[in-house]
PDBQT receptor file of N, H, CA, C and O in Angstrom, charges set to zero:
ATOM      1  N   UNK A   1      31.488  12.913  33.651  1.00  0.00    +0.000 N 
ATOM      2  CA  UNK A   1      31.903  12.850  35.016  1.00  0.00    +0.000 C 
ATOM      3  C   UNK A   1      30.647  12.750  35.871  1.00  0.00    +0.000 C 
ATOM      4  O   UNK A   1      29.753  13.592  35.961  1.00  0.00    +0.000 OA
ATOM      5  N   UNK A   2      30.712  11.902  36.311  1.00  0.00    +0.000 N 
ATOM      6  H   UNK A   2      31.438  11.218  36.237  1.00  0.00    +0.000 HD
ATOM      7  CA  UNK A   2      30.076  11.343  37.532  1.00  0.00    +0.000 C 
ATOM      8  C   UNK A   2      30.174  12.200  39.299  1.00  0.00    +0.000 C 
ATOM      9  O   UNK A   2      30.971  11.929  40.197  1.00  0.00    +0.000 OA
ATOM     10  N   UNK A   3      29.222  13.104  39.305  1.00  0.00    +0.000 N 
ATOM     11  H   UNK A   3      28.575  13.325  38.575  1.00  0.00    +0.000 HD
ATOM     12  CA  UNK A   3      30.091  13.717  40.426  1.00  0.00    +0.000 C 
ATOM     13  C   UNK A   3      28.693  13.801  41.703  1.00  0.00    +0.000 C 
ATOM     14  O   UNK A   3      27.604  14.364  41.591  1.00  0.00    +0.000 OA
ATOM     15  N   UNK A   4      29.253  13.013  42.868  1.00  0.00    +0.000 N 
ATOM     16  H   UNK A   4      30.137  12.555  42.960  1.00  0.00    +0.000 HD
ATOM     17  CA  UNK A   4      28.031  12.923  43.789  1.00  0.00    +0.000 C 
ATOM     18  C   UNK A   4      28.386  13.958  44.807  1.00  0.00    +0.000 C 
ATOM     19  O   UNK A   4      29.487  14.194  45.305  1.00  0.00    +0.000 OA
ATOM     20  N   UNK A   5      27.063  14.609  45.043  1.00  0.00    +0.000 N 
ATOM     21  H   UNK A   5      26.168  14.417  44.639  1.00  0.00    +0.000 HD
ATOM     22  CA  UNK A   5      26.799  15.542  45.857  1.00  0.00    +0.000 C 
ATOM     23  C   UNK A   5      25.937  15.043  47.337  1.00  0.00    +0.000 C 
ATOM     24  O   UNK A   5      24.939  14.325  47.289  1.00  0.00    +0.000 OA
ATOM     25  N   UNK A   6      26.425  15.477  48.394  1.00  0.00    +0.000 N 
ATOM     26  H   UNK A   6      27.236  16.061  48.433  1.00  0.00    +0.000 HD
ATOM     27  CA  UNK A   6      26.146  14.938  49.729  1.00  0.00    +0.000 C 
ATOM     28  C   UNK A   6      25.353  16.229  49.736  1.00  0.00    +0.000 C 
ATOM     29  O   UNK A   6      25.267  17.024  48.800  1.00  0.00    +0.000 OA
ATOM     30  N   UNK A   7      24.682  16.337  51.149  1.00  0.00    +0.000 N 
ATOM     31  H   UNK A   7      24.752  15.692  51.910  1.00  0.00    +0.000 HD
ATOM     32  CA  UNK A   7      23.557  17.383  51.854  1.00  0.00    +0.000 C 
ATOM     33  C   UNK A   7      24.719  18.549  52.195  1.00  0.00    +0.000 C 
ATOM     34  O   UNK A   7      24.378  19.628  52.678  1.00  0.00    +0.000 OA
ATOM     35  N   UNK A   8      25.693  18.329  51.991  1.00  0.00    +0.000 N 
ATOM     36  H   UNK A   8      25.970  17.451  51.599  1.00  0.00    +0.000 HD
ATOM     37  CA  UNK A   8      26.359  19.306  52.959  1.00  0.00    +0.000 C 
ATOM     38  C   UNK A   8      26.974  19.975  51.498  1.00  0.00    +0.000 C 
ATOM     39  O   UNK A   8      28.192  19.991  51.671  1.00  0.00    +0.000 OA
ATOM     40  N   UNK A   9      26.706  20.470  50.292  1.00  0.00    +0.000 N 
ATOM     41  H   UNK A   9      25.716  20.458  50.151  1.00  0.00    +0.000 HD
ATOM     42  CA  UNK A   9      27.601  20.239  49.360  1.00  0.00    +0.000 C 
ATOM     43  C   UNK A   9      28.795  21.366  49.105  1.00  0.00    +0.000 C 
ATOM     44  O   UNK A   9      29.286  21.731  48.037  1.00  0.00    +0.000 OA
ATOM     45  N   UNK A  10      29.091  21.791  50.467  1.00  0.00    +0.000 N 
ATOM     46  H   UNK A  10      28.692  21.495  51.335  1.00  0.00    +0.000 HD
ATOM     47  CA  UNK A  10      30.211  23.146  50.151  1.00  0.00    +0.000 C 
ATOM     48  C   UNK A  10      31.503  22.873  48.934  1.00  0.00    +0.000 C 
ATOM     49  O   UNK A  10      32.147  21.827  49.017  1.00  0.00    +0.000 OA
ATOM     50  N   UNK A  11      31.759  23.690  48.036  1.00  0.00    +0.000 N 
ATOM     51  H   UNK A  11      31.236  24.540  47.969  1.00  0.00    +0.000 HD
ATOM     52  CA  UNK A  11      32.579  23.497  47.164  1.00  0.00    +0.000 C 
ATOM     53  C   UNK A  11      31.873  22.514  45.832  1.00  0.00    +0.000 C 
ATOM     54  O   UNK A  11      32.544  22.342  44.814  1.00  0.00    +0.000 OA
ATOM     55  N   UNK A  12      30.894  22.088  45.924  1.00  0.00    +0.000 N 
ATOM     56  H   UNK A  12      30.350  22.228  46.751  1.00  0.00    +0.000 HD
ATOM     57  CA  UNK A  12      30.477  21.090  44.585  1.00  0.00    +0.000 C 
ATOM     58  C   UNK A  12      30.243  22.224  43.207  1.00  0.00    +0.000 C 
ATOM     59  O   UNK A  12      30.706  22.173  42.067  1.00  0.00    +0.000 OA
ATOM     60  N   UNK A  13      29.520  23.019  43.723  1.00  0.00    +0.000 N 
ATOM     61  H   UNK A  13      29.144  23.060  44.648  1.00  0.00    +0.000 HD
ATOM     62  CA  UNK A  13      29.089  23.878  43.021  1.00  0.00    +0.000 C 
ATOM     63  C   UNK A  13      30.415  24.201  41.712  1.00  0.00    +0.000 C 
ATOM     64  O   UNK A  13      30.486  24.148  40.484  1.00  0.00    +0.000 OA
ATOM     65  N   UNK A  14      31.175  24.490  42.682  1.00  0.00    +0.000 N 
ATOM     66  H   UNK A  14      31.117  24.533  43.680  1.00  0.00    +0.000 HD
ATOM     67  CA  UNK A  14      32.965  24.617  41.917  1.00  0.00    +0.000 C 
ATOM     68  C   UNK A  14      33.223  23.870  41.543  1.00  0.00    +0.000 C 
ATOM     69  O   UNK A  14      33.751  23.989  40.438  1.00  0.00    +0.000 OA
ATOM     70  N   UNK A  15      33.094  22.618  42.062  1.00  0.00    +0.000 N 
ATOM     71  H   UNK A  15      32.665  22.521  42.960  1.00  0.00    +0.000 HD
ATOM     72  CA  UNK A  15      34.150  21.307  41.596  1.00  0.00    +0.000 C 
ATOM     73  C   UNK A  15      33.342  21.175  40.145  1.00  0.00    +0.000 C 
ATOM     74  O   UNK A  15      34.082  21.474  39.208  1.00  0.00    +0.000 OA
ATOM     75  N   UNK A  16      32.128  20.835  39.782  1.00  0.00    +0.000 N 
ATOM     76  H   UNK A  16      31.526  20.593  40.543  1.00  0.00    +0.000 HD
ATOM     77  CA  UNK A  16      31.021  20.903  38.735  1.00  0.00    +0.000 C 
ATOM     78  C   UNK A  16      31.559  21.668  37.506  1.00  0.00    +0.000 C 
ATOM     79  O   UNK A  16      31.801  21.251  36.374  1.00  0.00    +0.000 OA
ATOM     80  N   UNK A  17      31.728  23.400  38.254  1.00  0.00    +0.000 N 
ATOM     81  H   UNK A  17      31.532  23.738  39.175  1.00  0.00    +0.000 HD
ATOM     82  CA  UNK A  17      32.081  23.731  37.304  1.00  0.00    +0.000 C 
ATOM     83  C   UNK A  17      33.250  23.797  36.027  1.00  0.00    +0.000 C 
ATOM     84  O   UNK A  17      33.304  23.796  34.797  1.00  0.00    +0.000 OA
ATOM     85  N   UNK A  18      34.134  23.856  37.232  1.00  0.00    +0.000 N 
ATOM     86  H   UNK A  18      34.090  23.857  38.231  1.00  0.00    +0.000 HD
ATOM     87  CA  UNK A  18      35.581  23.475  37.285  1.00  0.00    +0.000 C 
ATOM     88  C   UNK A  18      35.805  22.107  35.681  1.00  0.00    +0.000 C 
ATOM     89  O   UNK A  18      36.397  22.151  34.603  1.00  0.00    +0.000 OA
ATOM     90  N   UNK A  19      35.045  21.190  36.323  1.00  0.00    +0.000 N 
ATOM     91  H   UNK A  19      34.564  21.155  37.199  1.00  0.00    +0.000 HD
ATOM     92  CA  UNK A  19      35.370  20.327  35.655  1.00  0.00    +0.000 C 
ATOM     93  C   UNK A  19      34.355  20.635  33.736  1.00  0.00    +0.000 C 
ATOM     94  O   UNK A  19      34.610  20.364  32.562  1.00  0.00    +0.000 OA
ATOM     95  N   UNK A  20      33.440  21.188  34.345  1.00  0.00    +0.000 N 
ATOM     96  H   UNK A  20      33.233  21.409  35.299  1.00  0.00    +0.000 HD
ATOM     97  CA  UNK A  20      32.646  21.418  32.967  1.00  0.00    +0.000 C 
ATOM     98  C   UNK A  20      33.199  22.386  31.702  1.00  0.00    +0.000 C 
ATOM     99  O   UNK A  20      33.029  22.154  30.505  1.00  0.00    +0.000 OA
ATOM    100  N   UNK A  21      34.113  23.868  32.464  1.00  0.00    +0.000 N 
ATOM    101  H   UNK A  21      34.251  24.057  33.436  1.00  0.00    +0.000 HD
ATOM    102  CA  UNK A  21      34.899  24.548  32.042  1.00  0.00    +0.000 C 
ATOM    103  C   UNK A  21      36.340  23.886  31.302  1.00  0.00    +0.000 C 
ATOM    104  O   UNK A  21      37.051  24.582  30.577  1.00  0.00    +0.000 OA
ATOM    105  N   UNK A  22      36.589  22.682  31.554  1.00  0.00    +0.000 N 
ATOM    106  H   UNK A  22      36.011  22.116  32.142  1.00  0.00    +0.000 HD
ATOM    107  CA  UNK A  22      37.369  21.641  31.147  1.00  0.00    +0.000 C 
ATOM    108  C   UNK A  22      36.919  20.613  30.463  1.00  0.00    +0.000 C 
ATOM    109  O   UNK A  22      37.393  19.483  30.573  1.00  0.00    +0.000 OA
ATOM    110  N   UNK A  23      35.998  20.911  29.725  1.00  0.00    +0.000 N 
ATOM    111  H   UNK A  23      35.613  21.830  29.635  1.00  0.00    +0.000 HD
ATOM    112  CA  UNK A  23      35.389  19.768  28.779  1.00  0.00    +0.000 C 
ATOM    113  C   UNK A  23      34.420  19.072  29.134  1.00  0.00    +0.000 C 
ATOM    114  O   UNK A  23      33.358  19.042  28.511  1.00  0.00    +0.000 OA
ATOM    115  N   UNK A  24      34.691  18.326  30.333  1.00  0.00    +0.000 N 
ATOM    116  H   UNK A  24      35.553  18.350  30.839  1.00  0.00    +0.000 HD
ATOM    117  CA  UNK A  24      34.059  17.446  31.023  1.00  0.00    +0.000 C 
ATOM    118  C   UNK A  24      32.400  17.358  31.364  1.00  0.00    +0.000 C 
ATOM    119  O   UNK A  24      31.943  18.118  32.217  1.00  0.00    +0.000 OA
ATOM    120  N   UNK A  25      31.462  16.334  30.613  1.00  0.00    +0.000 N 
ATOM    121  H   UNK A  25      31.833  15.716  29.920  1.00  0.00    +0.000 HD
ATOM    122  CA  UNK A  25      30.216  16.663  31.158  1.00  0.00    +0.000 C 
ATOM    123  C   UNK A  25      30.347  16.216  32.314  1.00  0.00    +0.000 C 
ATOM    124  O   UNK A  25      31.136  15.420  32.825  1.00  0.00    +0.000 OA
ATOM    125  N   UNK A  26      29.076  17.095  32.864  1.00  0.00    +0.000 N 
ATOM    126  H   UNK A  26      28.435  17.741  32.449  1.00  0.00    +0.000 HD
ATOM    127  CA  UNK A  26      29.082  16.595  34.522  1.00  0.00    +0.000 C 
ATOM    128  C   UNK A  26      27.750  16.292  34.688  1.00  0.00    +0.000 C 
ATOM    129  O   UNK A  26      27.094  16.656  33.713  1.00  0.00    +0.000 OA
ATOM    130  N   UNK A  27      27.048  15.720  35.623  1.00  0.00    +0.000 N 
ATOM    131  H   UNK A  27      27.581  15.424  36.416  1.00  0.00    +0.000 HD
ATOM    132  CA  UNK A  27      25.804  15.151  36.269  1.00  0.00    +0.000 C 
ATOM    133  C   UNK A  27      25.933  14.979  37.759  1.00  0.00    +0.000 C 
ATOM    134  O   UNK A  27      26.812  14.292  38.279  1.00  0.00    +0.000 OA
ATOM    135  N   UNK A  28      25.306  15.427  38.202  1.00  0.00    +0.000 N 
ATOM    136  H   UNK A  28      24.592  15.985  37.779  1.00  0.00    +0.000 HD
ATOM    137  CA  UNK A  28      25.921  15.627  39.620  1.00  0.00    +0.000 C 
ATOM    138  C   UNK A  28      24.405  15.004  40.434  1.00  0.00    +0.000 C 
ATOM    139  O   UNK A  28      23.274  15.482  40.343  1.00  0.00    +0.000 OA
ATOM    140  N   UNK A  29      24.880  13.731  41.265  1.00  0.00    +0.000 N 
ATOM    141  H   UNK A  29      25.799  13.343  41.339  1.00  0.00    +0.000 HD
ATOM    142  CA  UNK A  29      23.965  12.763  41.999  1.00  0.00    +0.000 C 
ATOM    143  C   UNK A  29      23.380  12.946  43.198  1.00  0.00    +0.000 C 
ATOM    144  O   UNK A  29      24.395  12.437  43.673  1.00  0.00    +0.000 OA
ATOM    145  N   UNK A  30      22.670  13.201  44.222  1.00  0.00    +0.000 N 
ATOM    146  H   UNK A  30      21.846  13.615  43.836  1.00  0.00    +0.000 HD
ATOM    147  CA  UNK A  30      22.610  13.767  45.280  1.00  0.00    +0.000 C 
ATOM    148  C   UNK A  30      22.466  12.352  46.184  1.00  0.00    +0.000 C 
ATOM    149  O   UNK A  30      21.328  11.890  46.265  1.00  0.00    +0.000 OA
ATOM    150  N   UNK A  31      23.536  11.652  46.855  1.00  0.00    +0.000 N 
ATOM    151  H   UNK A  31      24.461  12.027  46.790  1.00  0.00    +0.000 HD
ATOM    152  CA  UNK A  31      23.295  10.826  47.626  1.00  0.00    +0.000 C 
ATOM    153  C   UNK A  31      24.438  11.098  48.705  1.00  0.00    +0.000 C 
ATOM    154  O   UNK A  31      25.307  11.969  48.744  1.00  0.00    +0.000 OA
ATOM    155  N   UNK A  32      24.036   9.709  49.845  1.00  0.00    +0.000 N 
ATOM    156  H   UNK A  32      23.331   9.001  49.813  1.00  0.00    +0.000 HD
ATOM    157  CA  UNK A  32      24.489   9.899  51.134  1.00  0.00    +0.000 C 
ATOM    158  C   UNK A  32      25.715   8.878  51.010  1.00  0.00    +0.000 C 
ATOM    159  O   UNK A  32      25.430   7.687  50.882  1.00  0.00    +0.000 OA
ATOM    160  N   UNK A  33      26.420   9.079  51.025  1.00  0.00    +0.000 N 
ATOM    161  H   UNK A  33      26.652  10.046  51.129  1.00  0.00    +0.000 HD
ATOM    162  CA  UNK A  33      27.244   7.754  50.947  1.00  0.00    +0.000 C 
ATOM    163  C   UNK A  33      27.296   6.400  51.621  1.00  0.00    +0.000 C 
ATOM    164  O   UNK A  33      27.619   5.292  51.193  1.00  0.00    +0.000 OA
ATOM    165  N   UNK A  34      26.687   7.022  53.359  1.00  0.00    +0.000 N 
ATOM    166  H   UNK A  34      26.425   7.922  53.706  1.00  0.00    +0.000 HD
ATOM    167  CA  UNK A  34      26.558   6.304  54.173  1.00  0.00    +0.000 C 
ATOM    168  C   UNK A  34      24.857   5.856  54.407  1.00  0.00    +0.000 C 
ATOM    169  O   UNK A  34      24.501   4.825  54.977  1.00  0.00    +0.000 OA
ATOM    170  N   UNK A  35      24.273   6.512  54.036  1.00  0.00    +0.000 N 
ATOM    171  H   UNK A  35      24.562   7.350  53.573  1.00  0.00    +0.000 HD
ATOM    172  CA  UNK A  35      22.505   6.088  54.209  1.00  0.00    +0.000 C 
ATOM    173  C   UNK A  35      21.991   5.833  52.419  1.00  0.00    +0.000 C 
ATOM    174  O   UNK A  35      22.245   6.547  51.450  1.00  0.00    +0.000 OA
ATOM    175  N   UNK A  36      21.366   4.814  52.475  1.00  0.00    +0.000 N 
ATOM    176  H   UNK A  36      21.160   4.234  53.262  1.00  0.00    +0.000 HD
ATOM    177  CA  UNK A  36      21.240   4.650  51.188  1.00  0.00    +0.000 C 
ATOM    178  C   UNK A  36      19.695   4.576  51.280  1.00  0.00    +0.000 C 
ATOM    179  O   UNK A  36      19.279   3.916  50.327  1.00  0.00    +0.000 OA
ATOM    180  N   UNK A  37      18.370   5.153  52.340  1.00  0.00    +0.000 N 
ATOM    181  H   UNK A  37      18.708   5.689  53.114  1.00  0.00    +0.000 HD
ATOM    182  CA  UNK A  37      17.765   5.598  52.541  1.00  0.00    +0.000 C 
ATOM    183  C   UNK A  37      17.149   5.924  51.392  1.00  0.00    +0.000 C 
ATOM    184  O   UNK A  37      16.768   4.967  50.718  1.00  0.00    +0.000 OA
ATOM    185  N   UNK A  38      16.906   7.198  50.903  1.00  0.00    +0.000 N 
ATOM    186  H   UNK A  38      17.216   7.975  51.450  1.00  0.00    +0.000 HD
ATOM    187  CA  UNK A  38      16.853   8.220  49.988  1.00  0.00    +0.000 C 
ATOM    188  C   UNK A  38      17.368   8.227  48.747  1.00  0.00    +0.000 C 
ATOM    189  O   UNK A  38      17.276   9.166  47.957  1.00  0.00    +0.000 OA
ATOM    190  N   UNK A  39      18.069   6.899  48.499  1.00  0.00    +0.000 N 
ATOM    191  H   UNK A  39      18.144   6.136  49.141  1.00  0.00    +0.000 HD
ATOM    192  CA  UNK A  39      19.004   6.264  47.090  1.00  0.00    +0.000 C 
ATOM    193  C   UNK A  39      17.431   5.517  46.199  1.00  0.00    +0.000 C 
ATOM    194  O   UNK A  39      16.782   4.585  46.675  1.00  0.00    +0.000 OA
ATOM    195  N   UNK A  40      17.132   6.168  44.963  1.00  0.00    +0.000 N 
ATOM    196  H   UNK A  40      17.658   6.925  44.577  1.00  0.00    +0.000 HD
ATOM    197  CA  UNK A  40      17.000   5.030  44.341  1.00  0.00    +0.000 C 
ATOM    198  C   UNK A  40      17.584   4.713  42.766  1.00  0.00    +0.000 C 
ATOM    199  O   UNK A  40      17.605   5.379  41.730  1.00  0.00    +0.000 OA
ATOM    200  N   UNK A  41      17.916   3.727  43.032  1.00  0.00    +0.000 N 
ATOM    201  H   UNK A  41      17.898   3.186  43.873  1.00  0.00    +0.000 HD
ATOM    202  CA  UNK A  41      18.502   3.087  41.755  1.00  0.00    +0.000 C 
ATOM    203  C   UNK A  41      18.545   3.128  40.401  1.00  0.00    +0.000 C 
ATOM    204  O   UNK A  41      19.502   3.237  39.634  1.00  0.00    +0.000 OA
ATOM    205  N   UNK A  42      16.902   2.986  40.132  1.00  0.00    +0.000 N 
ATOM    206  H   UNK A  42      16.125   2.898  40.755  1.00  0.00    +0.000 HD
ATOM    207  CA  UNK A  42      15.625   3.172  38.981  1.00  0.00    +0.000 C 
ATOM    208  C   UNK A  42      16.296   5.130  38.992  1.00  0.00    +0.000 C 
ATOM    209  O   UNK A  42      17.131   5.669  38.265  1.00  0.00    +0.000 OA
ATOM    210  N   UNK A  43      15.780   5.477  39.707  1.00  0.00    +0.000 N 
ATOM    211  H   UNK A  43      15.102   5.040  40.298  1.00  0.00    +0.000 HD
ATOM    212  CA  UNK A  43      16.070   6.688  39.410  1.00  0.00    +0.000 C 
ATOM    213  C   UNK A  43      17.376   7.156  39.007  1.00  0.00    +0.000 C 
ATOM    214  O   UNK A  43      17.396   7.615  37.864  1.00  0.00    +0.000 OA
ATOM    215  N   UNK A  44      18.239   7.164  39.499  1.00  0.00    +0.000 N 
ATOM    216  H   UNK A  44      18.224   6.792  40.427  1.00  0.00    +0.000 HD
ATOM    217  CA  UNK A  44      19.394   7.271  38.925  1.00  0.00    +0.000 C 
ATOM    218  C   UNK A  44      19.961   6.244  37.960  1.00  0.00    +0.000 C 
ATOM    219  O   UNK A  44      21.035   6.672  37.538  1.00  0.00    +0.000 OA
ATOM    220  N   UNK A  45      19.753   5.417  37.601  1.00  0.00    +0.000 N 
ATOM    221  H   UNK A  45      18.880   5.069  37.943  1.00  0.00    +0.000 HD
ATOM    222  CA  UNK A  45      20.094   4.995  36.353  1.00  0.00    +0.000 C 
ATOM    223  C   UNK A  45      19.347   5.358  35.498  1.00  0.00    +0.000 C 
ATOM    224  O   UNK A  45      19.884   5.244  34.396  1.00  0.00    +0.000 OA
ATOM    225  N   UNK A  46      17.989   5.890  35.431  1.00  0.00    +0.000 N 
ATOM    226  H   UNK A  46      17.552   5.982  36.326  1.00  0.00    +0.000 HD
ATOM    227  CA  UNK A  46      17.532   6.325  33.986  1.00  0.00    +0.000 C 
ATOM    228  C   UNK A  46      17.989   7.998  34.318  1.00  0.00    +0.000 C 
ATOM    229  O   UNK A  46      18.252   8.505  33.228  1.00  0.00    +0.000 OA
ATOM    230  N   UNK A  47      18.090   8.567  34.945  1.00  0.00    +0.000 N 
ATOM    231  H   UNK A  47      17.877   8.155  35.830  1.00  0.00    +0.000 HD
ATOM    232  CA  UNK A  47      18.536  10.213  35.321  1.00  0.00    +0.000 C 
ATOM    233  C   UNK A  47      19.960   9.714  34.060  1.00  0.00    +0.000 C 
ATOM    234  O   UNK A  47      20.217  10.447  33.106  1.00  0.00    +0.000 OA
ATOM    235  N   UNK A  48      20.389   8.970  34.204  1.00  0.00    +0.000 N 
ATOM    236  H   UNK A  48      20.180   8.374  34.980  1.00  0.00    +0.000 HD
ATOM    237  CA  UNK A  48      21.856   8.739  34.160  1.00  0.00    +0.000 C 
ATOM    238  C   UNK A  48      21.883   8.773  32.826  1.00  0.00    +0.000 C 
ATOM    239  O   UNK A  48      22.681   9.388  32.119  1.00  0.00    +0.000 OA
ATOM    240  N   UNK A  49      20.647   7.834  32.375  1.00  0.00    +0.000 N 
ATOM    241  H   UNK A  49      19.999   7.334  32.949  1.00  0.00    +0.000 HD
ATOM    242  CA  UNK A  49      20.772   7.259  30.630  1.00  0.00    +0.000 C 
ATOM    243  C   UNK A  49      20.449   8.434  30.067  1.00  0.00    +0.000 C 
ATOM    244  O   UNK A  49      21.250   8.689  29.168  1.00  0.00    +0.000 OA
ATOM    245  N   UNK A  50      19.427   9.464  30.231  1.00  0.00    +0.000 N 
ATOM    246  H   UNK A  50      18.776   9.257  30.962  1.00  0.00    +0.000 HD
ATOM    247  CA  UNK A  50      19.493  10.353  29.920  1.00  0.00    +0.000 C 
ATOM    248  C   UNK A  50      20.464  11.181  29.454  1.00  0.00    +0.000 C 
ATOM    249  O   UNK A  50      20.643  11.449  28.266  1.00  0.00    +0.000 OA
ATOM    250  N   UNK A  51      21.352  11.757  30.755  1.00  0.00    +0.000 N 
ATOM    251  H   UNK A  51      21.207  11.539  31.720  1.00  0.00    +0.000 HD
ATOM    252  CA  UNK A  51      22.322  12.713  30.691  1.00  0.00    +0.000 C 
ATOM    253  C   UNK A  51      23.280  12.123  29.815  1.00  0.00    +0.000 C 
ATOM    254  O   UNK A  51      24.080  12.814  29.185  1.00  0.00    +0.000 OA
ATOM    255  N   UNK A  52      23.233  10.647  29.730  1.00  0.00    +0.000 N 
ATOM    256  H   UNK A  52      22.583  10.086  30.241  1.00  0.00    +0.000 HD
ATOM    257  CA  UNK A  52      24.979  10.246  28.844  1.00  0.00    +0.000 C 
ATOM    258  C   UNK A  52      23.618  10.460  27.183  1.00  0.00    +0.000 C 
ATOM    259  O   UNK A  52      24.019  11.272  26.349  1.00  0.00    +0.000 OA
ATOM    260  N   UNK A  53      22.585   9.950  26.942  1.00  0.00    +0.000 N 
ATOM    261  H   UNK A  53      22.259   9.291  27.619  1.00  0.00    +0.000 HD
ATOM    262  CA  UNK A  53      21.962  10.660  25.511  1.00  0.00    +0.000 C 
ATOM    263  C   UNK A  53      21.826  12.076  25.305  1.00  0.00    +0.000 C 
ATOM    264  O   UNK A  53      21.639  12.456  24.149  1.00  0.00    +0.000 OA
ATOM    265  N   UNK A  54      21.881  12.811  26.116  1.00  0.00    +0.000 N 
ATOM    266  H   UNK A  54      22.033  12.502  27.054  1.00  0.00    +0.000 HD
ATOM    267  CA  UNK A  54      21.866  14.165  26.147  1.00  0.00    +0.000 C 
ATOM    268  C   UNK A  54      22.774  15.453  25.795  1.00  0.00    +0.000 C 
ATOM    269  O   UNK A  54      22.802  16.383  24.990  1.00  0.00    +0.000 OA
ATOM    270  N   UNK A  55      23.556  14.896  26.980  1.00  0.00    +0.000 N 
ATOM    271  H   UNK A  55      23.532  14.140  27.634  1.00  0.00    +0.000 HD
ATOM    272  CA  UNK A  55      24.847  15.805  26.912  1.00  0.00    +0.000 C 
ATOM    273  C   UNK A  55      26.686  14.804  26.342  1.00  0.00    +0.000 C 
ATOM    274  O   UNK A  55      27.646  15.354  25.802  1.00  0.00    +0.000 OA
ATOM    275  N   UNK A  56      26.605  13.735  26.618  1.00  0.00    +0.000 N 
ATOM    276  H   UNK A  56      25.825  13.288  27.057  1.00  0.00    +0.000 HD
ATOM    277  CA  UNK A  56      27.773  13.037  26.153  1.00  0.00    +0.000 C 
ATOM    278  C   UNK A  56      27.365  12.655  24.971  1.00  0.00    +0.000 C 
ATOM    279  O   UNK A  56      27.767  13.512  24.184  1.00  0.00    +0.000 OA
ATOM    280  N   UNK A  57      26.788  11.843  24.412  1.00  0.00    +0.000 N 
ATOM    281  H   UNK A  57      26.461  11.147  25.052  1.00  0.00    +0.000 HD
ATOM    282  CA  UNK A  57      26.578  11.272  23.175  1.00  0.00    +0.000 C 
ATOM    283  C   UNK A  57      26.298  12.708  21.854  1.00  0.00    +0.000 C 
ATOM    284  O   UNK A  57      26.831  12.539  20.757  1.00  0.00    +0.000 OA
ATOM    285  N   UNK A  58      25.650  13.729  22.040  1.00  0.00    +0.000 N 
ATOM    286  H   UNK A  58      25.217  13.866  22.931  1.00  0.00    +0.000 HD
ATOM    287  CA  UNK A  58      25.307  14.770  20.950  1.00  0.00    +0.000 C 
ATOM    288  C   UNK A  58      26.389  15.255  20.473  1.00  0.00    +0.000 C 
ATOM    289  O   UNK A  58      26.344  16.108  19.586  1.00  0.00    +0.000 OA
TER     290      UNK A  58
């Protein structure tokens, strides 16, 4: 699970867990939805390749 976290992140913390307590890996993204500013790409796609060799694939 793919789960993006905004600046404001009330409740993520839960939702994260929530879903992890349910099987589900989680990775949780920190972007803006609306400013893509502070987005980079490179970075989150290898953050990404990681977590799916890490925690999904083992």
């Amino acid at each position: 699970m793919v789960h993006l976290v905004s600046d404001d992140p009330r409740g993520s913390y839960f939702t994260a867990r929530a879903l992890e307590s349910a099987g589900f890996p989680v990775i949780e993204i920190e972007a803006d939805n609306v400013d893509a500013r502070t987005y980079d790409g490179d970075q989150v796609a290898a953050r990404i390749g990681r977590w799916l060799e890490d925690a999904v694939l083992r």
